[in-house]
N, C-alpha and C positions, 0 to 999 in steps of 0.2 A: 182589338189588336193588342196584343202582350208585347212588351217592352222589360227588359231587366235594367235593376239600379241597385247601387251601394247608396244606401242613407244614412244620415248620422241620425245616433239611436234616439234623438230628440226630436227628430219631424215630428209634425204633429199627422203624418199620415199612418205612422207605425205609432204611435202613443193615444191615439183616437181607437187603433187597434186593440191594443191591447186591455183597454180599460174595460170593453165588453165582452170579448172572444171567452166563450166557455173553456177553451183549453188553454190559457193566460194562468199562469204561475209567476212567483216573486222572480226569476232568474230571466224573464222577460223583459221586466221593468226598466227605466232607466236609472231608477234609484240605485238596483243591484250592478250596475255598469258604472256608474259611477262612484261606488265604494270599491270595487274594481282597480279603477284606474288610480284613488285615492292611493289604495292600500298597497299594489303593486307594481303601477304603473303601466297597467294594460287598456289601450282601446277601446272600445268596441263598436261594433258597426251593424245597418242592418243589410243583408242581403233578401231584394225584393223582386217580385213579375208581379209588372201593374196591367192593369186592364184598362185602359181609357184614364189613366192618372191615377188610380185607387188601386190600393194593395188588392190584390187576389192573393198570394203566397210567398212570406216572409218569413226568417228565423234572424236571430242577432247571431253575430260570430268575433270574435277577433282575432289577434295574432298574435302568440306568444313565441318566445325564442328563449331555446334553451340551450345551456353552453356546448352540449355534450349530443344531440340527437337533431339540433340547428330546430330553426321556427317552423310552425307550424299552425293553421288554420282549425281555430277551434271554435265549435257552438256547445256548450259554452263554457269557460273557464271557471274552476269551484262549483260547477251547478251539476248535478245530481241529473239532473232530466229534464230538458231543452227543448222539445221538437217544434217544428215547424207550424207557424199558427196559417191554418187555411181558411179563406173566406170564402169564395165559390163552390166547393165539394169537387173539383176536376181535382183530381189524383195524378193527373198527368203535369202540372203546376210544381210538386214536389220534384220532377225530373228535371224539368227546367230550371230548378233553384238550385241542386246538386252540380249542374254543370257550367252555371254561374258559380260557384263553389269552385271548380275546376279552373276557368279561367283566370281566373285571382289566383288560386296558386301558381298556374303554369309561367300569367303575368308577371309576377314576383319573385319566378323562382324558389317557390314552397315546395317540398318533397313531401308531405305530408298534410293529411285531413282527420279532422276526429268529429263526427257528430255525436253527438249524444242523445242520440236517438237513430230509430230503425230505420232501412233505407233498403228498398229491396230491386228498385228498378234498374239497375247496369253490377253486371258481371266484374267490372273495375272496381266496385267498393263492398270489401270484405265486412259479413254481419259477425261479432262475435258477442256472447253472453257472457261477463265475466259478474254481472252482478245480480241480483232479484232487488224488487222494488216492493215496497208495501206500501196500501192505501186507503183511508178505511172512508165510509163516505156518512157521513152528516144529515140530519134532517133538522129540521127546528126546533123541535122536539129532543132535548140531551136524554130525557129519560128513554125516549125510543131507541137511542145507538145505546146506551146504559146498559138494553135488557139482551145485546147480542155479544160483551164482554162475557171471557169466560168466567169461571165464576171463582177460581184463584184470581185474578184480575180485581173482581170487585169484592172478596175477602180483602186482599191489601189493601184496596180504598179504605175499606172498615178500621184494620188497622191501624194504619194510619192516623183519623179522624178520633178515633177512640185515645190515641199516646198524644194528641196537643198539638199534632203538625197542623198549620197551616201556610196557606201559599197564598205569597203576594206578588203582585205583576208592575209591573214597573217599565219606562223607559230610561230612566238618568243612570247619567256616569256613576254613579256610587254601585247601583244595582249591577249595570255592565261588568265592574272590577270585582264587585264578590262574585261574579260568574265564571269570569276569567281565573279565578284563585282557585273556584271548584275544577275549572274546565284544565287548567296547569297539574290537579295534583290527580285528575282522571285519566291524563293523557301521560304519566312519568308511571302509574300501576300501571298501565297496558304495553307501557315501552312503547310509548309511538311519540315521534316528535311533536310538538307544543306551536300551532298555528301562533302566528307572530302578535304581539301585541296590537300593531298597528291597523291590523285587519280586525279585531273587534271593536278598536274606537273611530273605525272607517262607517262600521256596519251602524254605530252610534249611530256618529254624521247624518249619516245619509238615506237609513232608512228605518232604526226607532224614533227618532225625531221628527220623523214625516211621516209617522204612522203606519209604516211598512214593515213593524212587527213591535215586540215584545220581549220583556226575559221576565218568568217565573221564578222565584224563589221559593223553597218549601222551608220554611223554621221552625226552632222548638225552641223556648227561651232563648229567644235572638239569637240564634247560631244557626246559620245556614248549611242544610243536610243535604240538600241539591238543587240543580237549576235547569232550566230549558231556554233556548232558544228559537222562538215563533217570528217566521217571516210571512208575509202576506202580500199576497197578490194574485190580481180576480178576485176569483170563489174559491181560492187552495189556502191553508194555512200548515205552511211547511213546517215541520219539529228537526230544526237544521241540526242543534248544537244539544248535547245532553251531558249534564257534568254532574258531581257526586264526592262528597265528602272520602274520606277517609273511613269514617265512623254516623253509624247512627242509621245505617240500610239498612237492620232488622225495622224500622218503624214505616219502612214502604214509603219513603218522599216523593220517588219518582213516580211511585203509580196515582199518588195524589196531585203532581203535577199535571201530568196528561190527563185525567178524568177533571181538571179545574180546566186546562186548555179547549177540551171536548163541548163543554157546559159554555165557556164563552165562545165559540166559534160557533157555536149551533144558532145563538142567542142573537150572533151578527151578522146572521146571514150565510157563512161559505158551508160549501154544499162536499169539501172534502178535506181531510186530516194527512197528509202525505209525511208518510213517517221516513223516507230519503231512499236511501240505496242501503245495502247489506250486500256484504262478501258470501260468496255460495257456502262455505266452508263453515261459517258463523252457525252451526245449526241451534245454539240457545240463545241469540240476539232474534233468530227466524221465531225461534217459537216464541216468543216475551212479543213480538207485534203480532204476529197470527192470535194470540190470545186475546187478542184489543176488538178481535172480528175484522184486521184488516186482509185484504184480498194480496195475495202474493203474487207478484207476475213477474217473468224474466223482464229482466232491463238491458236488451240490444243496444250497443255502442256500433257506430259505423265506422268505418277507415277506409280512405285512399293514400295509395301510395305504397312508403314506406311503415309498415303495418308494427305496431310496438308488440314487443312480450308481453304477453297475459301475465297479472298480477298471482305470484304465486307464492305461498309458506313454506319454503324450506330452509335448510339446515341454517343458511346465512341471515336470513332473513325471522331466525329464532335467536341467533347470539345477538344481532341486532339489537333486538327486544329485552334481552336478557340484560345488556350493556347497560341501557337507556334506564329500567326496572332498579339500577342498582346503583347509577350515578348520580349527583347532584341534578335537581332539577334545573340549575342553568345549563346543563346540557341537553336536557331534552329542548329549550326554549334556544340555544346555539343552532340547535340541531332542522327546527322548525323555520328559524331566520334563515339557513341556507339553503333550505330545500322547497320552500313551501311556494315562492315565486316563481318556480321553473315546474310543479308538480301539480297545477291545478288541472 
């Protein structure tokens, strides 16, 4: 007999979960819910159909509110790619969990659902593709994934390796702050707001110190020319966060990061590289991961309800950019502190 429940994301019936589930990514975790709430002050909860007391079909969700579009039911906030972890194979477990979804909002009076992932069983919740996904998959073996980079791919490796770069991996606050400095002067070139401080020493906290991931440094006489941030969970090692000097990307740091990432994740087991989400529009971010041999797939977002505008690049959203490119960096770091808690 199936039974639905809201659990907190600590049971150990959803954490027993997660630790073996082939489809188990860092945004599952409770670590990632808990840097979460650190960072922003967001919940999170699991929505489950049990079988005789044991999960058959969960996803985490919680509830954000924003001042301007009112709260809203989300799987899951800042994560990339969410879906639903199934333990039996019944496909019909995924309907019953969307409409447990529905009663919490209607309970609540929620106008609004977002999964972050695809959902194709009821006519009420609209699929739309705003973004592609790249993934590239692992064997134990780093030199077997090696021999399916393209071969500009592993020239910059060479280059690289040949000008003196090397890359260190680290968890400590010092390593975090020289990420954050790359990650500040990557995000004021592109004119994009500057995630908050607090959400990088949340991600410390709670899950480089607990071994739920890592930051890469690539240097050349001590000066750091770029950096990566590696979350872990399962058999995924997510490339959440990519940041970059000013100066010194003729020596390829970044493609020596991810090819030192590749090498230790092969070395430790996970079975897949998940390079995050890409905007459709990105067509030379698409192709810099398609060259790595990752597999491109649409990435489906769900909605019920009150359905949001698709994220789009125009004219407004170029002076934007233009602003931000030209301003003091405390304004793109203003700009991140006001937006970034209501925009996950």
């Amino acid at each position: 007999m199936n039974n639905i429940a809201v659990l907190s994301i600590t049971s150990e019936k959803w954490t027993d979960i997660i630790r073996d589930h082939p489809g188990s990514n860092i945004f599952h975790t409770t670590e990632w819910a808990a840097a979460i709430k650190r960072a922003y002050g967001i919940g999170t909860f699991v929505a489950a159909i049990l079988n005789q007391g044991s999960i058959a079909c969960a996803a985490p969700f919680s509830i954000s509110h924003n001042p301007l579009s009112g709260p809203k039911i989300i799987s899951l906030p800042y994560a990339d790619f969410c879906a639903p972890l199934l333990i039996d194979g019944e496909e019909e477990k995924i309907e019953s969990l969307t409409r447990l979804f529905e009663q919490i909002a209607r309970s609540l009076n929620i106008g609004r659902i977002e999964l972050r992932w695809e959902y194709t069983g009821s006519a009420q919740f609209v699929r739309r593709i705003d973004f592609l996904r790249h993934y590239l998959t692992l064997t134990r073996e780093p030199e077997d994934v090696y021999r399916i980079f393209h071969r500009t791919q592993k020239q910059n490796i060479r280059v690289a390796i040949k000008n003196g770069v090397n890359v260190f991996r680290s968890t400590d606050m010092l390593s975090v702050r020289e990420f954050y400095h790359l990650h500040c002067l990557t995000r004021k070139r592109l004119g994009l707001p500057v995630q908050p401080w607090n959400f990088f020493r949340a991600l410390h906290n709670e899950l480089l110190l607990k071994d739920k991931g890592f930051i890469m440094l690539a240097k050349k006489d001590g000066i750091s020319l770029a950096g990566g941030l590696f979350l872990l969970g399962g058999k995924t090692i997510t490339y959440k966060y990519a940041a970059s000097n000013n100066f010194g990307q003729e020596l390829r740091p970044n493609h020596l990061i991810i090819w030192t990432a590749v090498q230790w994740a092969c070395t430790h087991g996970f079975t897949m590289l998940d390079f995050g989400r890409c905007d459709l529009d990105n067509i030379g971010l698409r192709a810099f991961k398609c060259r790595w041999g990752a597999k491109e797939v649409p990435l489906e977002y769900t909605f019920w309800g009150k359905i949001p505008k698709p994220p789009v690049s125009g004219r407004i959203d170029s002076l934007a950019k233009a602003v931000l490119r030209r301003s003091p960096l405390a304004l793109s770091r203003l700009a991140g502190e006001l937006l970034y808690p209501y925009i996950g």
